[in-house]
N, C-alpha and C positions, 0 to 999 in steps of 0.2 A: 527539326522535324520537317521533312518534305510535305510533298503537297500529297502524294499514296498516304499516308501516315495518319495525315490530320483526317481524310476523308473517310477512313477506315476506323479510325477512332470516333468518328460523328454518328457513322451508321451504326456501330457497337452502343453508343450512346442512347440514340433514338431507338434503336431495337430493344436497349432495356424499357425507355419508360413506357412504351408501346405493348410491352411483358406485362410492365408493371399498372397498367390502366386497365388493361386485360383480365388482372388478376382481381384488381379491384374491383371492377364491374359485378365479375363473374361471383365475387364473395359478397357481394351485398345483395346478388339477386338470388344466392343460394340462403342465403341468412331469412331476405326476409319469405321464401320460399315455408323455408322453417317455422318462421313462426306463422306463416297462417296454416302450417298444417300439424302443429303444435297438439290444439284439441280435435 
């Protein structure tokens, strides 16, 4: 694996977990959103 290869795979990497903290965020703050407009 060259060195284009590995760097392009780090940023594919990093742009997932960056997705994935994003989505995290976004669903705990819509959740508890929910519950306080529940009643």
């Amino acid at each position: 694996m060259n060195l284009y290869e590995s760097m392009v795979f780090w940023f594919v990497k990093e742009f997932a977990k960056a997705i994935l903290g994003l989505a995290l965020v976004l669903g705990i703050v819509v959740f508890l959103w929910w519950i306080n407009t529940e009643d």
